[in-house]
N, C-alpha and C positions, 0 to 999 in steps of 0.2 A: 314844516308848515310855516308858511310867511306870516308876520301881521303890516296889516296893510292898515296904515293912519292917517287920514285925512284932516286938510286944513282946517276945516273951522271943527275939529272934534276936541273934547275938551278929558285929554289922558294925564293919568299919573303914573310915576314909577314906583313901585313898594318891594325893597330889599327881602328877599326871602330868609327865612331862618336857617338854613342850608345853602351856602351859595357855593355853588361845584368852582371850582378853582382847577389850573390847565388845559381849561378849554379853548381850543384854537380855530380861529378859520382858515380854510383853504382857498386862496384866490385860482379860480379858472377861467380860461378862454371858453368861450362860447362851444368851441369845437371838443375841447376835451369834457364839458360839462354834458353834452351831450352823447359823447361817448359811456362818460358816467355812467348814467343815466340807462344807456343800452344796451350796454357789455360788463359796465364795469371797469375800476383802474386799480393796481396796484401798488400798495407802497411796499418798497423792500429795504433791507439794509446791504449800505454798500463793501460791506467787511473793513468798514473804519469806523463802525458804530454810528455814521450818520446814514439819515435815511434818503431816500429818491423814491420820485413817483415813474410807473412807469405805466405809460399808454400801451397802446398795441404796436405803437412803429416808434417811440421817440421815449428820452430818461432826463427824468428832470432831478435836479438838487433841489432840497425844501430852502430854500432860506428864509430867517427868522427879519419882516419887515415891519418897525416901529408905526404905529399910529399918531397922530396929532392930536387923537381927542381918544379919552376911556370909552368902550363900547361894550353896551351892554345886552347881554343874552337874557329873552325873557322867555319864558312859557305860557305860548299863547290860549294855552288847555285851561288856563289857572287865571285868564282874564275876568274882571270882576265887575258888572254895571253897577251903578250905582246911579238912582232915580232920585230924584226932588217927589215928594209927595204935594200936590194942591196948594195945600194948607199950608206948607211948611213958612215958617217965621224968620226963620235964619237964610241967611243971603248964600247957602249952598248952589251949587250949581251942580246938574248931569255932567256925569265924568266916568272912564273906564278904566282899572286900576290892573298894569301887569307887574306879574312878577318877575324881579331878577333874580335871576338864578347865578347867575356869574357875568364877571366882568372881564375884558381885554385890553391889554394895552399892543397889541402889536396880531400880526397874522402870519401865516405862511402863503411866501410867494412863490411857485414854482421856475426854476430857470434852467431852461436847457443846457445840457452836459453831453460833452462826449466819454462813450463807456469805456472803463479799463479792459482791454482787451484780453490782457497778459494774465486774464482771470480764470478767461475761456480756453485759454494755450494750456495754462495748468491743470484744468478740469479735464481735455485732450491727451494729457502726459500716459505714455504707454497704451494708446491707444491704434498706432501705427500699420497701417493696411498694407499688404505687398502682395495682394491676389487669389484666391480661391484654392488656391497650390499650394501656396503657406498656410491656410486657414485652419487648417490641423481639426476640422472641424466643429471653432471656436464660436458662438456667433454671441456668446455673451459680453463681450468684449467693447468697451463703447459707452455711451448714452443718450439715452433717450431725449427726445426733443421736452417731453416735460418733465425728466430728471435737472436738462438744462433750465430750463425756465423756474426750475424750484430755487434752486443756488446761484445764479448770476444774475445780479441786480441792474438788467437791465431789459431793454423791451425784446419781444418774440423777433418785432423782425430785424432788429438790431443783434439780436443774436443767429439767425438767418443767415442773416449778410455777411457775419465777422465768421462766420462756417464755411462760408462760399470762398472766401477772401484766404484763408487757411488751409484751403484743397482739404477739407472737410467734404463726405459725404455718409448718407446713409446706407449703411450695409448690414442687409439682414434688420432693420426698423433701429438699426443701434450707430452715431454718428462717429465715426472713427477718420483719421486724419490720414492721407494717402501720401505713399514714401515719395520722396521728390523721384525718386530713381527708379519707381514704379511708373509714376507719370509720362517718365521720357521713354519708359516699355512704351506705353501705352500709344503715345506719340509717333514711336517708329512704328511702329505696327499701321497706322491710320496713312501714315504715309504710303509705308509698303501696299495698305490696299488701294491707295486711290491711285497710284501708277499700276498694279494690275487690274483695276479694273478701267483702266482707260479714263481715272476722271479729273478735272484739271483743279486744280488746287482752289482756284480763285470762284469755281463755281459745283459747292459740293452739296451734292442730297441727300439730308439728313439720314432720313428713310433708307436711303443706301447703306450707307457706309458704319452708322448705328449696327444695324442688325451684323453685320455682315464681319466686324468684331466681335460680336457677343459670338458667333458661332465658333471664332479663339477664344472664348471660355473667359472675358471680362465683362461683367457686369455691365446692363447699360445703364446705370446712374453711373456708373465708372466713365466710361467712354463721355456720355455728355456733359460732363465737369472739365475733361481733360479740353473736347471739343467747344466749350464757353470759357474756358484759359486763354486760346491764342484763335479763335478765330471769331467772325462776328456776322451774325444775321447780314445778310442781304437782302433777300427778300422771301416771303412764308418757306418756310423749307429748306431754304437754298443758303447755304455758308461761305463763306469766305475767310481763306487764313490771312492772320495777321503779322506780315513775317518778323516784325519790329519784336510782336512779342512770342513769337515763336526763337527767335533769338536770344531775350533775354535768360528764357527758360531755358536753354542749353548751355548759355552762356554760365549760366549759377549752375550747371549741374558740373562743370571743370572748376570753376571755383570753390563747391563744396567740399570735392576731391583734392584741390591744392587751394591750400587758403592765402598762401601770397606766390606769384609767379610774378619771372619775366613777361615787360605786354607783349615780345613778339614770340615768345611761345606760347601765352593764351591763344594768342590770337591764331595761331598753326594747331593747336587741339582745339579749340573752338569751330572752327572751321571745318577739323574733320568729320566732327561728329553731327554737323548739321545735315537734315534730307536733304535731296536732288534739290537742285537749280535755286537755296535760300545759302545769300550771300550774308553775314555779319559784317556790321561793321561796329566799331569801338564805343562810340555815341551812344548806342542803345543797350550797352551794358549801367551805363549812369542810374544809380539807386539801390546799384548789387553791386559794382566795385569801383574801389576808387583808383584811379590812375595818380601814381604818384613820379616826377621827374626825379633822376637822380645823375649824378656825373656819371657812373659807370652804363647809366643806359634808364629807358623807363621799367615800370611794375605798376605791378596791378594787383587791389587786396577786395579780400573780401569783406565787404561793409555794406550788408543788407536793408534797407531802409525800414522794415517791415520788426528788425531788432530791437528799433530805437524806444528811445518813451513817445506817447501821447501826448505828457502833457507838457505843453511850449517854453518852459522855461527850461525844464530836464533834458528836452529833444535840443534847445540850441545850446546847451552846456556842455551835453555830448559830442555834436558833432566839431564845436571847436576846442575841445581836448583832443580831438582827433587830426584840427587839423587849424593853423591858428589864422589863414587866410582861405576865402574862397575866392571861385570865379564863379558869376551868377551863376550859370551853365548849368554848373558840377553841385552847387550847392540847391538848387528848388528841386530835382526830384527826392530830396528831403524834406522838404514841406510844404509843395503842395500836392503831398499825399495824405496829409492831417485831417484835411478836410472836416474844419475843425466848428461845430454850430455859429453863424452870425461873424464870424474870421474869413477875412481875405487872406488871401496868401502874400497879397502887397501890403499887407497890414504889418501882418505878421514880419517882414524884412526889413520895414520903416521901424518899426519898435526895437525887434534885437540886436540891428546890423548898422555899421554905418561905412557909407561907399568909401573907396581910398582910388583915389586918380596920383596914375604916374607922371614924372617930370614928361615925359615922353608922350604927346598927344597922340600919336597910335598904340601907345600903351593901352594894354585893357584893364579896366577896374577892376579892382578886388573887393570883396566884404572881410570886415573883420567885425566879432565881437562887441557890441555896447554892452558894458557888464554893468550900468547903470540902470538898465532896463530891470534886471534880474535881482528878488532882495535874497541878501547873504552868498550875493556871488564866490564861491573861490575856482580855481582851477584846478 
């Protein structure tokens, strides 16, 4: 309930004999006020004892922001008139008395956060899908969409997304994470159908090739995860592979299997394992491995981007213990996969990195490390 006080009204403030003490405000945008309002928000704890609000799509940090002036909570229930009688002899005036019940020096402001993912990986541990043939007729196995929403402090479709992002799907109403090596089953198989059934890669119907794996016995929430991996809407119905990242995704599956190889032998098993007429090339492994030069010849390891930390200080710490020069190239499909609330990704390289130019003006620049950026830097 508001109280609303007009200019020429003549109010007092009168301290209650009870004044509640830790009472906070919460400052909102209009948008989530509204929500409020409609649905409903939650505050959760982020398992480091502090708390986050969480909307339907977005997680906020409460942070504690001081006031300039003491603010006081009054109870407009408890409002009191007070009248001048006629008669009265004393120079009193009409006046309306509330009471405070509690005072403020500061409020909570909500600030957008990006959610710990690595929460949701752990919540996912031994939950691992390899097929309906494995399934041993397990189907308890997993959790539920509002198991997930009770313990990870963060919003529905932020948890959603970080499902999708994880070759997470639902099987059997229960969220289980899909073997990498199930995937690339699943992959040849979709291939195999679209050259038997005469259909070209670049223009594939949904409707088709959906049904027409499930009847080899894989799920279609299986099939359409595998098929929103590497290929991408064209137009209602109509798909198109993506061969950039249908490459990747073969490329990590030689890398999971040898985790540091010669590059010109990746590149002679990589290649074999690709469908018909999808060429690799080396570039578009950048984010799953790193190509390292060496005198006796190049390598290639595996350094998943998706390992790293979240958060910007941790993620550029890491990656130059790994490695104490970049080339831009080799270093942004490390961050700007962060995709981090109100952060640019050129933000983010102006702050941790600073450029290094060779004597040699076709030399190409390097980044190295600003450890000034970072507090309590070591390596």
């Amino acid at each position: 309930m508001d109280v609303h006080v007009t200019g020429d009204e003549n109010v007092r403030f009168v301290f209650g004999e009870k004044r509640k003490e830790g009472t906070r405000l919460l400052e909102l945008e209009e948008e989530h006020l509204d929500e409020l309002m409609r649905d409903g928000l939650v505050i959760k704890e982020d398992g480091r004892g502090e708390a986050v609000l969480c909307t339907g799509s977005k997680t906020y940090a409460l942070k504690h922001a001081g006031t300039s002036n003491v603010l006081y909570v009054v109870d407009p229930t408890r409002a009191v008139e007070h009248v001048v009688e006629p008669d009265a002899t004393n120079d009193d005036a009409p006046h309306r008395d509330y009471v405070v019940v509690g005072t403020m020096d500061h409020h909570l402001e909500p600030v957008e956060i990006d959610p710990d993912l690595k929460l949701l990986e752990k919540e996912l541990l031994g939950t691992m899908y390899e097929g309906e043939e494995v399934q041993d007729g397990c189907q308890t196995t997993g959790r539920t969409l509002e198991e997930l929403e009770n313990v990870m402090p963060f919003s529905r479709a932020q948890i959603l997304k970080a499902l999708t992002s994880m070759d997470a799907v639902p099987i059997h109403g229960r969220w289980r994470k899909l073997e990498h090596k199930y995937i690339t089953y699943v992959l040849d198989m979709m291939f195999s159908s679209l050259i038997a059934l005469g259909v070209d890669f670049r223009n594939i119907p949904k409707d088709t090739i959906v049904p027409a794996l499930v009847a080899d016995g894989i799920l279609a929430q299986v099939v359409e995860h595998c098929m929103e991996k590497v290929c991408r809407e064209k137009n209602q119905g109509i798909w198109e592979v993506d061969e950039a990242l249908v490459c990747a995704h073969y490329g990590e599956q030689v890398l999971q299997e040898n985790d540091t190889l010669p590059l010109d032998d990746f590149m002679e098993r990589w290649k074999s394992i690709m469908p018909q007429d999808i060429v690799p090339e080396k570039e578009m492994i950048r984010g799953i491995g790193l190509i390292k030069e060496k005198r006796t010849g190049s390598e290639i390891k595996y350094y998943p981007e998706r390992q790293l930390s979240r958060d910007p200080d941790q993620r550029f710490m890491e990656l130059f213990r790994e490695r104490e020069c970049w080339y831009l190239e080799d270093l942004m499909p490390y961050i700007d996969r962060l995709d981090l609330p109100g952060i640019e990704t050129d933000a983010l390289i102006v702050k941790y990195t600073r450029r290094i130019f060779g004597v040699d003006p076709a030399e190409k620049a390097y980044y190295k490390l600003k450890t000034t950026a970072i507090p309590n830097y070591h390596l």
